[in-house]
C-alpha positions in Angstrom: 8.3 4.0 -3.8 9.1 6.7 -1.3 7.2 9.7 -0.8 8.5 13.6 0.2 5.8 16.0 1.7 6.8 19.4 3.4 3.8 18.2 5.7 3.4 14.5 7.3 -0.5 16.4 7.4 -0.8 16.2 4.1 0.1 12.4 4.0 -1.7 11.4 7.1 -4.8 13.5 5.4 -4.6 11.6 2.1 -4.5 8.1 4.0 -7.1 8.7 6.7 -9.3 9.3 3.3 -8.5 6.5 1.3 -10.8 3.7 0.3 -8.6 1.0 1.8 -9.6 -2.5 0.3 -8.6 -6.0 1.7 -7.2 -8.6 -0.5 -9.6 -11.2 -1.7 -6.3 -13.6 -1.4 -6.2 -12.7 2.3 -6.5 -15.4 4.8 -8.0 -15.1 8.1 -4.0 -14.0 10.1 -2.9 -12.7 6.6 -4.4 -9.7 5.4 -3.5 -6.8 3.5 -5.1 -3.7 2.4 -4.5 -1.4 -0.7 -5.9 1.6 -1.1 -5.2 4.2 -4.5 -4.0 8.1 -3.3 -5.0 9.1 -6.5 -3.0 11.6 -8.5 1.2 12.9 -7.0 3.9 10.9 -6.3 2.3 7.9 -4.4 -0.8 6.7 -6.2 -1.2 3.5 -3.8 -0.9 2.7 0.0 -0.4 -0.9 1.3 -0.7 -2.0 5.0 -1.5 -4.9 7.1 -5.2 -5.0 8.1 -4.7 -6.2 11.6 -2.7 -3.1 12.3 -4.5 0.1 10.5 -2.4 2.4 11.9 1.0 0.8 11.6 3.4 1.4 9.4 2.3 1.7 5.4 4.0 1.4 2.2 3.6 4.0 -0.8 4.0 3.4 -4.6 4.2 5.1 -7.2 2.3 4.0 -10.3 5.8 1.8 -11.7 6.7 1.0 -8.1 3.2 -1.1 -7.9 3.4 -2.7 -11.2 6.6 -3.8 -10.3 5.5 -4.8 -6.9 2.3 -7.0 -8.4 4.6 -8.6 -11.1 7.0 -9.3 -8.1 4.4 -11.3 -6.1 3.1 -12.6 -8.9 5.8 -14.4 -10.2 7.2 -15.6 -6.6 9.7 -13.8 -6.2 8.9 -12.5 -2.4 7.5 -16.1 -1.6 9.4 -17.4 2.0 9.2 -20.6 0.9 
């Protein structure tokens, strides 16, 4: 899931460029937003929509399968 770049420009290039998307699961104080990086070693981004330039995970293309089969299943429910 984690990223190395010699530059954080290169990163902060590649995310300022994305497509992000909300989730059509989002509720009105829950939102999320994915966007893909395309091709190297993070291929998608994930942040909170009510604070754009907050902190942001990156996945690699196993890292988000796993992630999706993860939250799928429950398994990061609080409840």
């Amino acid at each position: 899931m984690n990223e190395t770049h010699t530059s954080t420009t290169a990163l902060s290039g590649r995310l300022a460029g994305a497509a992000w998307r909300k989730s059509t699961r989002s509720q009105t104080s829950n939102c999320v937003e994915v966007a893909p990086l395309g091709s190297g070693p993070a291929t998608v981004a994930l942040r909170d929509s009510k604070d754009p330039s907050g902190p942001v995970l990156l996945f690699d293309r196993a890292g988000w399968l796993g992630f999706l089969t993860g939250t799928k299943s429950g398994q990061f429910d609080l409840d």
